[in-house]
TIKE-470379 format. One line per 2 residues: number of its first residue (from 1); their letters; for each residue y, x, z of C-alpha. Coordinates in pm, whole numbers. Example, Ala and Ser with C-alpha at 12.3 -4.5 7.8 and 13.67 -1.06 7.14 Angstrom:
REM residues 2
1> AS> -450:1230:780; -106:1367:714
REM end
This chain:
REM residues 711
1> XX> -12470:-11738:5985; -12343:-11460:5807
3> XX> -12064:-11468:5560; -11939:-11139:5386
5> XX> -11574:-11167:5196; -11402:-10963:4979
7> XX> -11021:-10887:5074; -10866:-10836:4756
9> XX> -10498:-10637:4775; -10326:-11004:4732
11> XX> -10434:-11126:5016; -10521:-10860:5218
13> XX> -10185:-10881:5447; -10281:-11248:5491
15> XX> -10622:-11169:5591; -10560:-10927:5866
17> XX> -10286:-11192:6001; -10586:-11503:5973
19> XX> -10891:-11378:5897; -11059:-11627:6103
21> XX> -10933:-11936:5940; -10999:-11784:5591
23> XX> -11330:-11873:5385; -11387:-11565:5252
25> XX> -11667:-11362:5082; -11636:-10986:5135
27> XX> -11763:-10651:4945; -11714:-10446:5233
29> XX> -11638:-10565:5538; -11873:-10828:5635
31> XX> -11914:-11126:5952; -12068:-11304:6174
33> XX> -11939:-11653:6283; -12043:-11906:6504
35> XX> -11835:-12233:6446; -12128:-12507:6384
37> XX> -12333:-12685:6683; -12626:-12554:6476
39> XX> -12506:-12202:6547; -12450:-12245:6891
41> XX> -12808:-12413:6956; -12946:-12063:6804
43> XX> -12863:-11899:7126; -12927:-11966:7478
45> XX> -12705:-12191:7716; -12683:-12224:8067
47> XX> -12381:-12445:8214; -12258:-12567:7851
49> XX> -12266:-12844:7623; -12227:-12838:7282
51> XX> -12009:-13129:7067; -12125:-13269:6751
53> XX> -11802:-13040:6581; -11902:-12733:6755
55> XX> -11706:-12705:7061; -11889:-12552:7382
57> XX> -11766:-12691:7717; -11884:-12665:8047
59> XX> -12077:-12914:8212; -12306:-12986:8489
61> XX> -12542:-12704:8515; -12953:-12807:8653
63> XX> -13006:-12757:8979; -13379:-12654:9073
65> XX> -13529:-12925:9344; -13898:-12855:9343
67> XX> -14177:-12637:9162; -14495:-12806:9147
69> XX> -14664:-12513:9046; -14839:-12759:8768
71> XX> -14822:-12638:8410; -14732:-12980:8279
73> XX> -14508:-13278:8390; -14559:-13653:8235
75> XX> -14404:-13874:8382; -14166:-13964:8666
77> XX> -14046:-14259:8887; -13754:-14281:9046
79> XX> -13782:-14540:9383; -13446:-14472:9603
81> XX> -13357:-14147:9678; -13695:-13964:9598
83> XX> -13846:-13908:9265; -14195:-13949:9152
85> XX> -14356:-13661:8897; -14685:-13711:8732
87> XX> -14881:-13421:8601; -15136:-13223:8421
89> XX> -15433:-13170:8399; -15526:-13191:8763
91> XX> -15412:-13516:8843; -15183:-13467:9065
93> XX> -14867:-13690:9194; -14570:-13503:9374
95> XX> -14275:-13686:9620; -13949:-13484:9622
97> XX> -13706:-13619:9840; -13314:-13562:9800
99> XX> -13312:-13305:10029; -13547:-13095:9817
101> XX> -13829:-13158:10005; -14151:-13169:9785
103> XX> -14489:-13302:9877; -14796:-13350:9712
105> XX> -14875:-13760:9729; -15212:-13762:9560
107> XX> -15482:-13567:9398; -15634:-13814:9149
109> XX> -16024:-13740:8977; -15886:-13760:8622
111> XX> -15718:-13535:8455; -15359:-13652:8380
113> XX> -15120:-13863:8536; -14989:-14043:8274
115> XX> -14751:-14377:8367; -14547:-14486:8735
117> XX> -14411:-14814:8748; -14260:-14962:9082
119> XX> -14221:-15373:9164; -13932:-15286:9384
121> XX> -14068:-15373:9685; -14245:-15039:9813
123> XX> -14553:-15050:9580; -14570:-14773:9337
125> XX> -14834:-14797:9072; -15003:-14489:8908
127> XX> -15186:-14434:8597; -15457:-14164:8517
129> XX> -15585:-14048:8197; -15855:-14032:8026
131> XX> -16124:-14263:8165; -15865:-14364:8398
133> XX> -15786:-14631:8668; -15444:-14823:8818
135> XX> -15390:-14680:9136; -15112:-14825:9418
137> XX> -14935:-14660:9678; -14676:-14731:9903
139> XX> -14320:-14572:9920; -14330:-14419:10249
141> XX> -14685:-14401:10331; -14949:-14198:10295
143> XX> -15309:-14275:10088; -15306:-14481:9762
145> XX> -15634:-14681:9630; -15725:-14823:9300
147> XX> -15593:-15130:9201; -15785:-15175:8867
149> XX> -16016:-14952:8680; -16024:-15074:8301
151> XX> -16211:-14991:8034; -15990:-14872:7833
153> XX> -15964:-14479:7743; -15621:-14456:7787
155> XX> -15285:-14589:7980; -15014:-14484:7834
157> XX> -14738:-14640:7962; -14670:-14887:8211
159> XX> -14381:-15198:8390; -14319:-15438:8664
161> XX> -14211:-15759:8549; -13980:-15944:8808
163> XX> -14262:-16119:8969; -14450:-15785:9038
165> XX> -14667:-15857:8720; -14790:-15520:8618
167> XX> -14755:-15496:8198; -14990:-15172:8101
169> XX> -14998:-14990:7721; -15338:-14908:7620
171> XX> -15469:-14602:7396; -15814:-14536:7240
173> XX> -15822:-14890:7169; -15469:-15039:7142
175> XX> -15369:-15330:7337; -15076:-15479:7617
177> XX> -15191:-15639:7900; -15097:-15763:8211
179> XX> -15214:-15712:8581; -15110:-15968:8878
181> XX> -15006:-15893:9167; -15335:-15762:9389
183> XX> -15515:-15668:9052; -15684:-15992:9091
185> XX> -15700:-16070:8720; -15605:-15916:8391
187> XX> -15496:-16063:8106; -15457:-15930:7707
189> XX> -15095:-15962:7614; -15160:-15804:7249
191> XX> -15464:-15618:7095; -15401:-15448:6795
193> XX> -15556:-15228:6567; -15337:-14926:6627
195> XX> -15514:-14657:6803; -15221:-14635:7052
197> XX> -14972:-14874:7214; -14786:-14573:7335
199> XX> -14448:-14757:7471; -14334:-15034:7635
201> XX> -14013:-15216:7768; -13917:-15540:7963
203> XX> -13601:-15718:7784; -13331:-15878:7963
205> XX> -13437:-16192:7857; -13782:-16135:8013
207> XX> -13958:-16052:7672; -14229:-15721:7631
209> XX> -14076:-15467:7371; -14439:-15223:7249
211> XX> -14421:-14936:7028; -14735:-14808:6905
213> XX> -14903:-14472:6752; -14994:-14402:6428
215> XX> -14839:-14704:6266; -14475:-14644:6437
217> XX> -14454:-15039:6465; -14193:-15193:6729
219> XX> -14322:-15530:6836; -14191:-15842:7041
221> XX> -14430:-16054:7313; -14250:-16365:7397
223> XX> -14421:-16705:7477; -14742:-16606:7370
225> XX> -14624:-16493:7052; -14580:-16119:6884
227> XX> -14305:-16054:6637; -14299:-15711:6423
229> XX> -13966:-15622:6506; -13994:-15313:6302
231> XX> -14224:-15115:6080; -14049:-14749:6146
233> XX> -14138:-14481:5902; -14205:-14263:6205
235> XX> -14570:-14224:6323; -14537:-14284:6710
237> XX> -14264:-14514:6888; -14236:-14266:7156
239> XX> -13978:-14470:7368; -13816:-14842:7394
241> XX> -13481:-14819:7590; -13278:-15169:7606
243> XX> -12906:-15107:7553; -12608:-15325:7685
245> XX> -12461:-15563:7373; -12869:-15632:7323
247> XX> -12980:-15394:7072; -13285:-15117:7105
249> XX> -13332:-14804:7070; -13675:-14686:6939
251> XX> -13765:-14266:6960; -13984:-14223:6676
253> XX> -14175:-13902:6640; -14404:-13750:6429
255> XX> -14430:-13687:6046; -14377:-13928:5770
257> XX> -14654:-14179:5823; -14903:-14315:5502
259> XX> -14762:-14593:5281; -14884:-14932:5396
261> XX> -14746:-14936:5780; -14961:-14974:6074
263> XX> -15161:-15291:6150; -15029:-15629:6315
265> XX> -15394:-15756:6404; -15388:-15924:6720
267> XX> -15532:-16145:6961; -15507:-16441:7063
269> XX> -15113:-16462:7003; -14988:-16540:6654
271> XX> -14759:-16285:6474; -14481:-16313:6319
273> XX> -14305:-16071:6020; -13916:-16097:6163
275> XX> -13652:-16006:5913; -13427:-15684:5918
277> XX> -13233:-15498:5717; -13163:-15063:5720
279> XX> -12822:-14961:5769; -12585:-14883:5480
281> XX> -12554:-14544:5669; -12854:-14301:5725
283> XX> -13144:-14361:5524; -13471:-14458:5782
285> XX> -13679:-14167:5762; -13759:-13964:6019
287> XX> -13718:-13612:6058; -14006:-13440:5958
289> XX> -14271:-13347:6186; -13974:-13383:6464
291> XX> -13793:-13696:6599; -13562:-13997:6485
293> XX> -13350:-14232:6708; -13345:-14535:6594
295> XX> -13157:-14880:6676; -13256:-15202:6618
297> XX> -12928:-15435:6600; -13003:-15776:6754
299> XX> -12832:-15906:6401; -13166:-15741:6279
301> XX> -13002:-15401:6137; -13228:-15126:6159
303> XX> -13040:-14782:6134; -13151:-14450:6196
305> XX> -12867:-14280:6394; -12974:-13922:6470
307> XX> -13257:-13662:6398; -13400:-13339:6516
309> XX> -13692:-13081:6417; -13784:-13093:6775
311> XX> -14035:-13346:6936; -13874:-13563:7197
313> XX> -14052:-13729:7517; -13759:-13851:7669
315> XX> -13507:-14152:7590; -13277:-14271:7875
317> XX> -12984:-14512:7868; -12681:-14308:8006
319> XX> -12356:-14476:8012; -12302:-14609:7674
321> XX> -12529:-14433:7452; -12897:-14233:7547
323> XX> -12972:-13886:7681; -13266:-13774:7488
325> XX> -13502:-13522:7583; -13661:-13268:7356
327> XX> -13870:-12958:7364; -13823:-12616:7176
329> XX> -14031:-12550:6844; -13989:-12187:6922
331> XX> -14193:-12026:7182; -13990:-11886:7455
333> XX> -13752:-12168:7342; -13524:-12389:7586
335> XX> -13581:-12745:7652; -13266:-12956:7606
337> XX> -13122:-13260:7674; -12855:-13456:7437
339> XX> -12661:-13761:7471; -12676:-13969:7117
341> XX> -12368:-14252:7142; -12404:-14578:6975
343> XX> -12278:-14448:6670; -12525:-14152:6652
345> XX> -12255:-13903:6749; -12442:-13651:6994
347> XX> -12348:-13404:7231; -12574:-13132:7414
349> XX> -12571:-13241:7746; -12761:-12950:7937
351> XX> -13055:-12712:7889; -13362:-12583:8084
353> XX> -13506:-12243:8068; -13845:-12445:8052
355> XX> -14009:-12537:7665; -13992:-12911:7697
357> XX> -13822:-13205:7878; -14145:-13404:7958
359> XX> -13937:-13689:8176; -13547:-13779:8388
361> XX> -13445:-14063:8576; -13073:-14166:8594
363> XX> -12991:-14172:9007; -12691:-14284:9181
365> XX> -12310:-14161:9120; -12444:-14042:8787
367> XX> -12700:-13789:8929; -12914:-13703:8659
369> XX> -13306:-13561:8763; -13486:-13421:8486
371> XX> -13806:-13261:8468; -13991:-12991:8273
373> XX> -14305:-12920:8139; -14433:-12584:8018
375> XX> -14358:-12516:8415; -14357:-12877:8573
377> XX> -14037:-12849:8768; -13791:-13069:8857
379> XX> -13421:-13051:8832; -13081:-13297:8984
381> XX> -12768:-13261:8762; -12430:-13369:8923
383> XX> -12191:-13554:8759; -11893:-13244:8819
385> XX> -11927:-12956:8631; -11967:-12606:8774
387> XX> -11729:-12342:8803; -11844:-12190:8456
389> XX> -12079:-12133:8178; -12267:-11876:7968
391> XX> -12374:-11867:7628; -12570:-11589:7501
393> XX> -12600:-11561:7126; -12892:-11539:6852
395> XX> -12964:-11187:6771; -12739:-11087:6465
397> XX> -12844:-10866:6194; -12698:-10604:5992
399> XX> -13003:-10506:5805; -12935:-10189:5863
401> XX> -12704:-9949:6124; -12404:-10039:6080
403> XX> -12093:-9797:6005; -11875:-9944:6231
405> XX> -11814:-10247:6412; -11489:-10435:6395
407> XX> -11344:-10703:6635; -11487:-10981:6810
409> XX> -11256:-11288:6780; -11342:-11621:7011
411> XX> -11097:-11891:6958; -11090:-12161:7227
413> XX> -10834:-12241:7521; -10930:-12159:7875
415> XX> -11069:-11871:8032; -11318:-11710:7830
417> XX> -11475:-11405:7865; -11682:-11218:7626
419> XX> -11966:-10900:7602; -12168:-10729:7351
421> XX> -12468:-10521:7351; -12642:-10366:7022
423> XX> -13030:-10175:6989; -13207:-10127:6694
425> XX> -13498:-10331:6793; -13548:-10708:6697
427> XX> -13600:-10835:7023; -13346:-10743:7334
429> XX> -13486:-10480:7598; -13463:-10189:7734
431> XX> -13436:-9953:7445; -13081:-10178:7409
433> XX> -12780:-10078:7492; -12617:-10253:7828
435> XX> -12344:-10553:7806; -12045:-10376:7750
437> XX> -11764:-10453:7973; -11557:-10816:7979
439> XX> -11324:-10911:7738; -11092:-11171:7761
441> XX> -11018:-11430:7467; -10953:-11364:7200
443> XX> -11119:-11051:7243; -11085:-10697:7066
445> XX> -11255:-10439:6897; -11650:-10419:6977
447> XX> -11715:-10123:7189; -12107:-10139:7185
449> XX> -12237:-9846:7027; -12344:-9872:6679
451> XX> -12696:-10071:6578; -12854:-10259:6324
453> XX> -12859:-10567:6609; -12598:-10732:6774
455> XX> -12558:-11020:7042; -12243:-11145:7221
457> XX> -12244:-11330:7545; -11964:-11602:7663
459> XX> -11840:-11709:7980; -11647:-12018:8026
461> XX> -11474:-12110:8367; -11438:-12455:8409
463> XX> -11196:-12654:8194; -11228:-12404:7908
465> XX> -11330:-12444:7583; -11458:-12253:7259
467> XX> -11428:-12371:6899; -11508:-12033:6702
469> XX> -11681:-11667:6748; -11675:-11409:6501
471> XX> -11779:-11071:6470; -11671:-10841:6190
473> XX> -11841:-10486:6093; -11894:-10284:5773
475> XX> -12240:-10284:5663; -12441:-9960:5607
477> XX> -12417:-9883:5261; -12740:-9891:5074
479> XX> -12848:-9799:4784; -12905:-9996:4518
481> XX> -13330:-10051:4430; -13418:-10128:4052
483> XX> -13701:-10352:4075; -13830:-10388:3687
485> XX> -13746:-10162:3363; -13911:-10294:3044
487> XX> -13901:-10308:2698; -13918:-10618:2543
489> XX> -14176:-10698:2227; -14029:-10512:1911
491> XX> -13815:-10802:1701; -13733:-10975:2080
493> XX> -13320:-10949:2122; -13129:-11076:2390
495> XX> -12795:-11264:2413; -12567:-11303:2675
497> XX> -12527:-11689:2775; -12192:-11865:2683
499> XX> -12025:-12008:2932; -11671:-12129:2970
501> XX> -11429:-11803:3092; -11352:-11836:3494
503> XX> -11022:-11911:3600; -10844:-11582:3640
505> XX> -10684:-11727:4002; -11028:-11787:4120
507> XX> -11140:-11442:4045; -10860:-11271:4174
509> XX> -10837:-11459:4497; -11123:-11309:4670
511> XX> -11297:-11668:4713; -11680:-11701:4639
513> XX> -11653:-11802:4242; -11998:-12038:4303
515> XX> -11760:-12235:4543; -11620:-12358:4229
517> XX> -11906:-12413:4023; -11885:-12084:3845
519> XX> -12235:-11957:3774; -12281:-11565:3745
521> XX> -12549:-11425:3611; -12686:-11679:3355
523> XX> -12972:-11569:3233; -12986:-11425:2868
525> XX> -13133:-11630:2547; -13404:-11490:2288
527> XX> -13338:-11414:1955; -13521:-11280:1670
529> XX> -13417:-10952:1540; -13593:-10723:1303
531> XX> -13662:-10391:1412; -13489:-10466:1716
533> XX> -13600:-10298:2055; -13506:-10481:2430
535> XX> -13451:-10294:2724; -13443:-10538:3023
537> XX> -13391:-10470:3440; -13361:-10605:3719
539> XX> -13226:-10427:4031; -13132:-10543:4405
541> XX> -12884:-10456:4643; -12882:-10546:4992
543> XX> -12522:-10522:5043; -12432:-10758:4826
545> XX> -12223:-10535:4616; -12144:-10571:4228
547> XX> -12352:-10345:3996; -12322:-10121:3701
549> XX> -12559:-9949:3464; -12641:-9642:3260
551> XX> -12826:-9614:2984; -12922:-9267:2910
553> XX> -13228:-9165:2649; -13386:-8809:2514
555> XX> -13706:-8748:2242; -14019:-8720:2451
557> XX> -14073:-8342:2493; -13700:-8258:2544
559> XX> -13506:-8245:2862; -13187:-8306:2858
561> XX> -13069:-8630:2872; -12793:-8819:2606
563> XX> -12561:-9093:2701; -12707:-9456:2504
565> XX> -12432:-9667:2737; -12193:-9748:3002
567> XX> -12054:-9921:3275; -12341:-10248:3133
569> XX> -12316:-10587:3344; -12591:-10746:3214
571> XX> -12944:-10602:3276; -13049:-10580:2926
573> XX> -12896:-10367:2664; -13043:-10385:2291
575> XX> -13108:-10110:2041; -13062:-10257:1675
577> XX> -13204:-10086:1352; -13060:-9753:1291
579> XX> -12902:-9710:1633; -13158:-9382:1682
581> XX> -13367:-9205:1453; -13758:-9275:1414
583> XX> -13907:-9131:1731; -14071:-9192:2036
585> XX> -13803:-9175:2335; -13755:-9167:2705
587> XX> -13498:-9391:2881; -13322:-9373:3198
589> XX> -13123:-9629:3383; -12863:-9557:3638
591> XX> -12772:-9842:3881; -12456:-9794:4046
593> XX> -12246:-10004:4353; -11931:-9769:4271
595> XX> -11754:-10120:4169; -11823:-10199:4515
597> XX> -11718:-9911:4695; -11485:-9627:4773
599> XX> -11592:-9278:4531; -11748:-9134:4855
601> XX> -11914:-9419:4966; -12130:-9542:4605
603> XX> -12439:-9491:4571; -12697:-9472:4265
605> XX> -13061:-9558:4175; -13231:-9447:3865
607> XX> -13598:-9494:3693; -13743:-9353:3404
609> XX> -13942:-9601:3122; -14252:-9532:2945
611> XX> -14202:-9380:2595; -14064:-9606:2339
613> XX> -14160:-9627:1971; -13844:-9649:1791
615> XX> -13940:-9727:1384; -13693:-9778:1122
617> XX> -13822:-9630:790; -14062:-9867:609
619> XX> -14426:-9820:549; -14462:-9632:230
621> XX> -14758:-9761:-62; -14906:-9513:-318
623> XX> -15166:-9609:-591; -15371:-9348:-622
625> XX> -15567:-9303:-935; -15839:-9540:-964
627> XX> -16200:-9578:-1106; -16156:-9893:-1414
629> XX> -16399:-10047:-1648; -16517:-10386:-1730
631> XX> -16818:-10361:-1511; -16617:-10257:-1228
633> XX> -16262:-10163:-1137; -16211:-9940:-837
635> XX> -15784:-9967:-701; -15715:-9697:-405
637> XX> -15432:-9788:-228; -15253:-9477:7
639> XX> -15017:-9649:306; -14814:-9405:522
641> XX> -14602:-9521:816; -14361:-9297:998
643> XX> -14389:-9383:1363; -14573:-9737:1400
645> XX> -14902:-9805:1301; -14945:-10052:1058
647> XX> -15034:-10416:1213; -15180:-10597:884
649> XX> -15242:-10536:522; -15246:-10850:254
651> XX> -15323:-10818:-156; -15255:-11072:-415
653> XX> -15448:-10999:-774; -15348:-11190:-1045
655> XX> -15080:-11410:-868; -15354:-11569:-643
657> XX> -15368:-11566:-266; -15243:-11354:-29
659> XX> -15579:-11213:122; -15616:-10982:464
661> XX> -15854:-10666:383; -15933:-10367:586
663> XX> -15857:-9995:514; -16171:-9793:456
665> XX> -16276:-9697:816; -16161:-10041:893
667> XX> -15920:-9993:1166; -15549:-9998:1123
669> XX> -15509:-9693:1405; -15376:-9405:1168
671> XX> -15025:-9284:1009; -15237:-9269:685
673> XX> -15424:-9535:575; -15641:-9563:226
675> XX> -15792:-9917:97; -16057:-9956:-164
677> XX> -15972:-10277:-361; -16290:-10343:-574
679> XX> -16336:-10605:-849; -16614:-10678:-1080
681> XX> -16682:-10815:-1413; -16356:-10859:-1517
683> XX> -16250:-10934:-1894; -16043:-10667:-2066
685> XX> -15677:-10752:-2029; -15442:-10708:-1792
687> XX> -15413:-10789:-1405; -15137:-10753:-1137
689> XX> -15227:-10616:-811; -15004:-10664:-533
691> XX> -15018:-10501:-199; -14810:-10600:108
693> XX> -14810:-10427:468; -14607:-10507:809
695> XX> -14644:-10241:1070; -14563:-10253:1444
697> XX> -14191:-10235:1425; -14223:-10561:1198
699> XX> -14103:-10427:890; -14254:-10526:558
701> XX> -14291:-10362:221; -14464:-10399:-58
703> XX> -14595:-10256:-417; -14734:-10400:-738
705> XX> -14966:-10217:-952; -15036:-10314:-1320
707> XX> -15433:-10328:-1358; -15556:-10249:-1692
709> XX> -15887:-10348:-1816; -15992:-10186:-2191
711> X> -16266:-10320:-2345
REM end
């Protein structure tokens, strides 16, 4: 996050005591600050959690157990000591031991492994995906056989009731079901229309919690009956985890689903709406495209407690709240694990170099195994944290090389060490410079060399702590870039806006004036003015910096250039009637960041407009003489115009209508026009002719001309 403030002379003594507290906007000296968890989870951590306020600790850092070698994990099963990973897409089920030890247990037809479920007694239960079967196989022994092969596409998730009753989620085809003991009969628990049951969970009380995919519904089997439990605005109810003063919590994922829910169809057990209610707090809708934990009060409150862009495949009850598991959106990305509490506060509680989180199982003592997918590995976290950390931070950038880098400051308590390195190429390598030398905290003035890219590295020892980094450097100056220079349609004035004048404290205290609801730069209103000619800009400055303008203009054909205005704030300056003589002219603008910057250091853009018709003097009419008799009465009328062409031409005769007519050659494209006004048969007397033109610049004059007809 970058924030640039500008150290006025009142508060400049101040700033260089606290500049790190201080919200300030800079002209000048600009920074880089990491203070938010948001900022922090831009960067890379190894050994370090992250609080919901921003404070990096560290904590248990992954230890590796096993690689399968597989490209993606599924699911795992922890039975004991040793832990059970499923994977993809070759089928295949791996044992690792707490020793480390890791053996391949099976090498199934299908594709996926896709559910383990255990009756706690030695028989492990695996399902394969798609086309799939139920195979069993002992803890302890080897070979495995299939238990049930159903005809069902998918099997999504499975669990062991206490009586070693096997409960099986369904996908293709939707549907809970149940498998005895010795897969000697199967029976349908729930069939829905939902594509997917993709979840499932055995209460305390002994009842079947189901989640299901697309319509995001939570559901309730219980005594042959199913209860809608909730209708989340989530797609997919990824995961059901029970919780210990009875409530849920649901892991939605996916993208706001279509209006209307999912369907409740079922068979054979009756279903029944249940009543709830969302929190007062977050509003229930889900992240988009990413995931939402939700709980489900057993007083029927439905809250949404935490979100994040990032899809989740993991939800584990850890003491008294959930670690959830999620995988990066980025590519190269780290997947990372965070503890939600039961009031939606969350933590990071560790990170993987791997993409995704894809399963973990809560051990004894609080050992935590989790394992990846991208690379299906598998990983034991200890409840006591290691002797330090490291963060390593997004690349920062300066848009350009900087002039000089400033200090580094890292508030926090503890030992902390920090590094820098800078390049000039987006992406860290070896055209970068190497990690400069430790620091201590709080740090000191960056020694890297200079760079348009920056990135700082942290090391905690254990106990220590970090609230704040920031980084401070003066930009490259550049130069300012006018973007547009136009003249607006002759008669088109601008004004500036009225708005109420800023409070002079404000302004002179160096603070961001938009922090207080001061709008700069309100754009201009139209106004009609005769004659009138706009010039309007726009220009762009990539430092930030306040700009000024020139207005300079000359008659097409000369050279040197005449001062038209100064030291302009608003991008539009108007020339009124008079201001120059009749002419066609040449303007320059100037676009200047001197306000911005010491005399040496400003810097200036200019652009040249297209000629500009400038037309003050009116149109002039002659009657010339004219051929008159009572047959027919010939009226030549002679318009000149100075500069502008003439845009329309109207005569009245006799007081009657104003009608349009044509000069003689018929196009209005000359500084000299001549019209033929012709009338016939008219009765001696006399008749008033009169002539009215409006040329380009808008101005309008007109003549009258007595018409006498003698008999």
């Amino acid at each position: 996050m970058l924030i640039q403030r500008p150290l006025t002379k009142s508060v400049l003594a101040l700033a260089l005591f606290c500049w790190w507290t201080l919200p300030l906007q800079a002209e000048g000296t600009a920074f880089w600050e990491c203070v938010r968890k948001e900022d922090y989870l831009a960067g890379r951590l190894s050994g370090l959690s992250v609080s919901d306020n921003g404070i990096l600790r560290v904590v248990p850092t992954p230890k590796l157990v096993g690689d399968t070698q597989q490209p993606f994990a599924l699911c795992s099963l922890l039975v004991g000591n040793e832990v059970y990973v499923g994977t993809g897409h070759d089928g295949r089920l791996f044992r690792a031991t707490a020793e480390g030890a890791l053996t391949l247990v099976a090498d199934f037809d299908e594709l996926d492994v896709t559910a383990l479920a255990t009756d706690g007694q030695g028989a492990i239960f695996a399902a394969t995906s798609p086309d799939g079967k139920i195979y069993q196989l002992t803890a302890g022994q080897p070979g495995f056989r299939v238990v049930y092969d159903p005809p069902e596409k998918y099997i999504w998730d499975m669990r062991c009731l206490p009586d070693g009753t096997l409960v099986y989620a369904t996908g293709g085809k939707g549907g809970v079901f149940t498998l005895s003991r010795g897969g000697l009969s199967v029976q349908a628990l729930w069939t829905t229309d939902e594509s997917n049951v993709t979840s499932l969970m055995v209460a305390r009380d002994g009842a079947v919690w189901a989640g299901t995919d697309p319509g995001g519904l939570v559901v309730r089997i219980a005594d042959g009956r199913v209860t809608a439990v909730f209708d989340a605005p989530s797609r997919e109810i990824r995961r059901l985890v029970p919780m210990p003063d009875g409530s849920v919590f649901a892991l939605g994922i996916g993208e706001l689903k279509a209006s209307g829910g999912g369907s409740t169809g079922s068979t054979p057990a009756e279903v029944i709406a249940s009543e709830g209610e969302s929190s007062g707090g977050t509003p229930l809708r889900p992240a988009s495209g990413g995931t939402t934990l939700y709980r489900l009060g057993e007083d029927g409150r439905q809250t949404a407690l935490w979100t994040s862009s990032d899809t989740a495949t993991v939800l584990l009850r850890w003491r008294d709240g959930v670690l959830v598991g999620l995988g990066s959106s980025s590519t190269g990305g780290q997947g990372r694990l965070f503890f939600v509490g039961p009031e939606g506060q969350s933590t990071l509680f560790g990170a993987v170099e791997e993409e995704r989180i894809a399963a973990a199982e809560a051990g004894a003592g609080e050992t935590l195994y989790v394992v990846t997918s991208g690379l299906a590995k598998l990983y034991r976290l200890s409840p006591t944290a290691q002797d330090e950390g490291v963060f390593t931070s997004a690349v920062q950038d300066a848009k350009a090389v900087v002039e000089a880098w400033g200090r580094i400051h890292v508030e926090g308590k503890g030992e902390v060490f920090v590094q820098t390195r800078t390049g000039n190429t987006q992406l860290p390598g070896a055209l970068w410079s190497d990690w400069s030398a430790e620091m201590p905290a709080p740090g000191g003035v960056v020694t890297s060399p200079r760079g348009r890219f920056l990135q700082w590295r942290l090391r905690l020892k254990k106990g220590a702590e970090v609230m704040a980094v920031r980084v401070a450097y003066l930009p490259r100056n550049l130069a300012p870039v006018i973007t547009s220079f136009t003249v607006l349609p002759v008669g088109v004035a601008l004004q500036e806006a009225v708005v109420p004048p800023p409070d002079p404290s404000v302004m002179s205290s160096g603070l961001d004036p938009v922090q207080f609801g001061i709008i700069a730069n309100q754009p201009p209103r139209k106004v009609f003015q005769r004659g009138a000619r706009t010039l309007q800009w726009q220009a762009e400055d990539k430092n930030g910096d306040t700009l000024t303008y020139r207005l300079s203009y000359r008659l097409r054909g000369q050279s040197n250039w005449k001062p038209l205005a100064e030291k302009l704030r608003n991008p539009f300056f108007v020339i009124s009637p008079e201001m120059l003589p009749d002419g066609i002219y040449e303007f320059q603008l100037e676009v200047s960041d001197a306000a911005s910057n010491p005399p040496a250091w400003a810097l200036a853009s200019s652009q040249v407009l297209s000629p500009v018709v400038i037309t003050n003097a009116l149109p002039k009419i002659t009657f010339l003489p004219s051929e008159i008799s009572t047959k027919e009465a010939k009226v030549r009328v002679e318009v000149v115009t100075a500069t502008s062409p003439l845009k329309s031409a109207e005569v009245s005769f006799d007081g009657g209508e104003w009608i349009l007519i044509y000069p003689d050659d018929l196009v209005l494209d000359s500084p000299r026009e001549v019209f033929t006004l012709v009338y016939r048969n008219l009765s001696p007397g006399e008749y008033l002719i009169a002539v009215r033109v409006l040329d380009a610049a808008l101005h309008t004059t007109g003549e009258k001309f007595m018409l006498v007809v003698k008999p």
